[in-house]
SERO-4910 file (N, C-alpha, C, O; in steps of 0.05 Angstrom, whole numbers):
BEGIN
 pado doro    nc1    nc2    nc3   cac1   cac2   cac3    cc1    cc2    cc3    oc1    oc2    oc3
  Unk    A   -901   1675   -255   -909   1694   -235   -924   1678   -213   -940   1660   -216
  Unk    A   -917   1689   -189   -937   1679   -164   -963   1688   -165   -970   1709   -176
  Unk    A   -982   1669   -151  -1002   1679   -151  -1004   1691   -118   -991   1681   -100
  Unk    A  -1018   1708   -116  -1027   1726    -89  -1053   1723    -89  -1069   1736   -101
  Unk    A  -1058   1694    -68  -1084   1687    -64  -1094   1700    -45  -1076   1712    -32
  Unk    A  -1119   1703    -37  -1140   1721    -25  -1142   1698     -2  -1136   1675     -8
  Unk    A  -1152   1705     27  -1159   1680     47  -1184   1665     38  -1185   1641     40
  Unk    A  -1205   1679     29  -1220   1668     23  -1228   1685    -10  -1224   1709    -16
  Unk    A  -1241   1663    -26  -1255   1680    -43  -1276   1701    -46  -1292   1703    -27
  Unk    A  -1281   1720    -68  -1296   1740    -71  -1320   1727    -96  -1314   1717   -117
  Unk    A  -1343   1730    -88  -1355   1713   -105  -1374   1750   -118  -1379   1770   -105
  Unk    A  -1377   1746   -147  -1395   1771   -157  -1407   1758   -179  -1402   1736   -189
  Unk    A  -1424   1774   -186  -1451   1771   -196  -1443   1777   -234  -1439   1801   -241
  Unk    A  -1443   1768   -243  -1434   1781   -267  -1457   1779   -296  -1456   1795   -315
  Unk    A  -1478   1755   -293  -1504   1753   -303  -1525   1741   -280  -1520   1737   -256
  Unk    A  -1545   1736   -293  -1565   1737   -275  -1562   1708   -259  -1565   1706   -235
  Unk    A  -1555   1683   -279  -1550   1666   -263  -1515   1656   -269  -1508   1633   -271
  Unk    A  -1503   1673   -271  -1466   1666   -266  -1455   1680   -249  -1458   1705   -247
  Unk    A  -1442   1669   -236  -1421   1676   -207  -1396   1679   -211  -1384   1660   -221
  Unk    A  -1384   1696   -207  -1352   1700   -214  -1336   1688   -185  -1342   1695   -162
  Unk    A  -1317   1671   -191  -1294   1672   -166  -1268   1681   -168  -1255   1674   -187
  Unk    A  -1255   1697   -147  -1242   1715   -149  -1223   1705   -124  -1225   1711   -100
  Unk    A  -1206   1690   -136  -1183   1676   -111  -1157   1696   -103  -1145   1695    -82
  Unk    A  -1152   1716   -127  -1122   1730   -127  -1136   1749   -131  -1159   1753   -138
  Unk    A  -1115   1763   -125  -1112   1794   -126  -1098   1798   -159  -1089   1821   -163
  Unk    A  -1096   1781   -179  -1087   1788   -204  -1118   1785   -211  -1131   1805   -218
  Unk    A  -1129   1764   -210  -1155   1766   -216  -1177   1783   -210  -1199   1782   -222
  Unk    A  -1173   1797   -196  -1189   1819   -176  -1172   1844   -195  -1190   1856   -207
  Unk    A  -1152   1852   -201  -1140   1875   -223  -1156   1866   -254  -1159   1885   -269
  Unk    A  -1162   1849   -259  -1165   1841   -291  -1194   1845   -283  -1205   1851   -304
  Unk    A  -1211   1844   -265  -1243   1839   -266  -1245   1872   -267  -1259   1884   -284
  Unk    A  -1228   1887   -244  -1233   1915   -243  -1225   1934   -268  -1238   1955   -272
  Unk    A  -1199   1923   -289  -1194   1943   -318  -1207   1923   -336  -1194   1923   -356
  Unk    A  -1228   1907   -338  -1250   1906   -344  -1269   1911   -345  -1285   1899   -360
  Unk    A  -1275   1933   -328  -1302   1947   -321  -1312   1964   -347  -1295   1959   -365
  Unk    A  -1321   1972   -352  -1340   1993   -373  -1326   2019   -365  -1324   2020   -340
  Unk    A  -1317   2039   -376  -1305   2064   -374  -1322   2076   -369  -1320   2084   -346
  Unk    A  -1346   2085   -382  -1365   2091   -370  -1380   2088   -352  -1401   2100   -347
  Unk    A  -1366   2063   -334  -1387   2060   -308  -1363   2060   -287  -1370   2055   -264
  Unk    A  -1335   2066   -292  -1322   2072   -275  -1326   2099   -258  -1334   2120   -268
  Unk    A  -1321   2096   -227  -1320   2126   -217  -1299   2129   -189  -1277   2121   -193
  Unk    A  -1302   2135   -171  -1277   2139   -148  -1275   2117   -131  -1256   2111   -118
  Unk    A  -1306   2099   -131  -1292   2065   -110  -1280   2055   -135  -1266   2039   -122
  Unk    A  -1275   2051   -155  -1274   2034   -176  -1247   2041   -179  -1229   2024   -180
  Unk    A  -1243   2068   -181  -1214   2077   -177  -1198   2069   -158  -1178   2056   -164
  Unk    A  -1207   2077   -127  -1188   2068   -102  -1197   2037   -107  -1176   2025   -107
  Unk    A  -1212   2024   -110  -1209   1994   -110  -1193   1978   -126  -1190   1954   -123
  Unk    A  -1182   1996   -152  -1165   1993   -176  -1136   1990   -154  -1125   1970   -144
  Unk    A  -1131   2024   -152  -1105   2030   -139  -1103   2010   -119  -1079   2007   -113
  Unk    A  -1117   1997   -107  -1114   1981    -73  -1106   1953    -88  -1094   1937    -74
  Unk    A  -1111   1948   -109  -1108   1920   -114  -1081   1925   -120  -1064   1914   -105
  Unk    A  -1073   1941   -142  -1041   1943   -152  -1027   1951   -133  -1003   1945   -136
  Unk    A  -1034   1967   -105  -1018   1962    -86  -1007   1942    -68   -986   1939    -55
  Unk    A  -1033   1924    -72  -1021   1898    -57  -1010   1881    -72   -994   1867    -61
  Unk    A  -1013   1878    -94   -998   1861   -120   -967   1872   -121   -949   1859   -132
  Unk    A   -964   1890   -113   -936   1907   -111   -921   1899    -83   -897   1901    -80
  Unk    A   -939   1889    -65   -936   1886    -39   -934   1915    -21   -925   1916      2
  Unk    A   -943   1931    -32   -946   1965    -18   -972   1963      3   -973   1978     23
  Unk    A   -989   1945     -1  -1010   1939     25  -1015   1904     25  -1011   1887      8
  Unk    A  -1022   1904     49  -1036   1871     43  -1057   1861     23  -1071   1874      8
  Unk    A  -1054   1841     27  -1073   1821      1  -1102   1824     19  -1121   1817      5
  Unk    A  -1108   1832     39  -1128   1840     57  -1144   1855     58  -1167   1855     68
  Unk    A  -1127   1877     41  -1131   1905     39  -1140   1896      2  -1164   1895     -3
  Unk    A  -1132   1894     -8  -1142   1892    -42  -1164   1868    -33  -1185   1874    -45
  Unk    A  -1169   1844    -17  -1198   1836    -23  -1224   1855     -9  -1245   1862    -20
  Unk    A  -1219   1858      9  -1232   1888     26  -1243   1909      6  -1267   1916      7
  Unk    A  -1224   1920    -16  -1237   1936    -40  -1253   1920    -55  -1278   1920    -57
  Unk    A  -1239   1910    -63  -1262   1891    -87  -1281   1879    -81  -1294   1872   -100
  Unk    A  -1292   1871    -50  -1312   1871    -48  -1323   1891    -39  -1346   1892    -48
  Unk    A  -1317   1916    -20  -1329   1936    -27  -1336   1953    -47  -1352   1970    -38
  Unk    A  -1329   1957    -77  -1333   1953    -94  -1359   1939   -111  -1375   1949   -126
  Unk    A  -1353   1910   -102  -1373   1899   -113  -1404   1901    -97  -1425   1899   -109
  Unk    A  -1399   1906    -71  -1428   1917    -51  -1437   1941    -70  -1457   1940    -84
  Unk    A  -1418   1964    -69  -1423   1988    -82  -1443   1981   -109  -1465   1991   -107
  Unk    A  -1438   1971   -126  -1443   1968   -148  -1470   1942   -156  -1485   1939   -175
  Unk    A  -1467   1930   -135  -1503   1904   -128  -1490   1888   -139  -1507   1877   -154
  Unk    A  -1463   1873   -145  -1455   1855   -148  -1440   1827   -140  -1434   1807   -152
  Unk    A  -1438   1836   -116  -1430   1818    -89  -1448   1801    -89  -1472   1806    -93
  Unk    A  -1438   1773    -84  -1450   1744    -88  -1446   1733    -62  -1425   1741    -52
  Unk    A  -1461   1717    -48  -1450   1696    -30  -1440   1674    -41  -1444   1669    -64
  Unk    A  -1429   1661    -27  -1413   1632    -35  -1433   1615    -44  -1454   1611    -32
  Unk    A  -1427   1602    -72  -1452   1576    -75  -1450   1561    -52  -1432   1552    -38
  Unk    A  -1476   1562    -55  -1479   1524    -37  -1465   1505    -47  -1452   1493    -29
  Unk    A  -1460   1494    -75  -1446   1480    -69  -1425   1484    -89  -1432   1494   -110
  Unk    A  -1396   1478    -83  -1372   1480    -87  -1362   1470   -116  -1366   1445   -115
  Unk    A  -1350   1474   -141  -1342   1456   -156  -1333   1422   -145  -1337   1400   -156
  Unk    A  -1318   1430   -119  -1300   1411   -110  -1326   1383    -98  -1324   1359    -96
  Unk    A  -1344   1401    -92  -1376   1378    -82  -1380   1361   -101  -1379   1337    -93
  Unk    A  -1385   1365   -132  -1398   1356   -146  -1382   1331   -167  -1365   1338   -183
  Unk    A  -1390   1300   -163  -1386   1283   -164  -1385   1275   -201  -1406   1278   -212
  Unk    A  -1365   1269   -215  -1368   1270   -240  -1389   1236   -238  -1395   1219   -221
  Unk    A  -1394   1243   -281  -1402   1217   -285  -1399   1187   -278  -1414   1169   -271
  Unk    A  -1370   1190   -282  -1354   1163   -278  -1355   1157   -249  -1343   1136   -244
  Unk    A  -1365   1172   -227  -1368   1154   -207  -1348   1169   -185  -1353   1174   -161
  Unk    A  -1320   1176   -203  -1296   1193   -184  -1308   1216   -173  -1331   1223   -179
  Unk    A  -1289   1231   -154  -1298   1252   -138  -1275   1274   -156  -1252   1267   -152
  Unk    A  -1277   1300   -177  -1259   1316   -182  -1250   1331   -150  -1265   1341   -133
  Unk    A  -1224   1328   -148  -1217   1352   -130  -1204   1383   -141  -1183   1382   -154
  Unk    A  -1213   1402   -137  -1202   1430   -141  -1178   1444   -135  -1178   1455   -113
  Unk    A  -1158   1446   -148  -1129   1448   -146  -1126   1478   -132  -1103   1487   -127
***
């Protein structure tokens, strides 16, 4: 399967100090029918439906990151971008990892 990457990532809050990144719109469907049933309600819903529409190609990939982070505003879970990047941080051995 292709992936349907997002222009930029959606970063959310998921413990007090862990950050979720959210590159696709498959990833953005699996974070949202993950939610708690009980804490689902109508953004959670249209932000559901908006992602499987663009994963279908029925709206843009524009339109499903647009929900899910409005979604995640809704809900106090919206993150800014770390400062610094996996791709920043320099392993032991001296090499630089790059992020695929």
């Amino acid at each position: 399967m292709i992936s349907k990457l997002f222009d930029r990532p959606v970063y959310l809050k998921e413990r007090k100090d862990l950050v979720r990144e959210i590159v696709a719109v498959e990833e953005a469907i699996d974070f949202l029918e993950d939610w708690p049933e009980r804490e689902r309600d109508l953004v959670h819903e249209a932000a559901l439906k908006t992602c499987y529409m663009a994963h279908d190609g029925l709206k843009p990939l524009r339109a499903a990151r647009d929900a899910i982070r409005a979604f995640a505003k809704k809900k106090g879970i919206l993150a800014k971008a770390p400062a610094v990047q996996p791709w920043m941080i320099k392993s032991v051995g001296g090499s630089v990892r790059a992020a695929l």
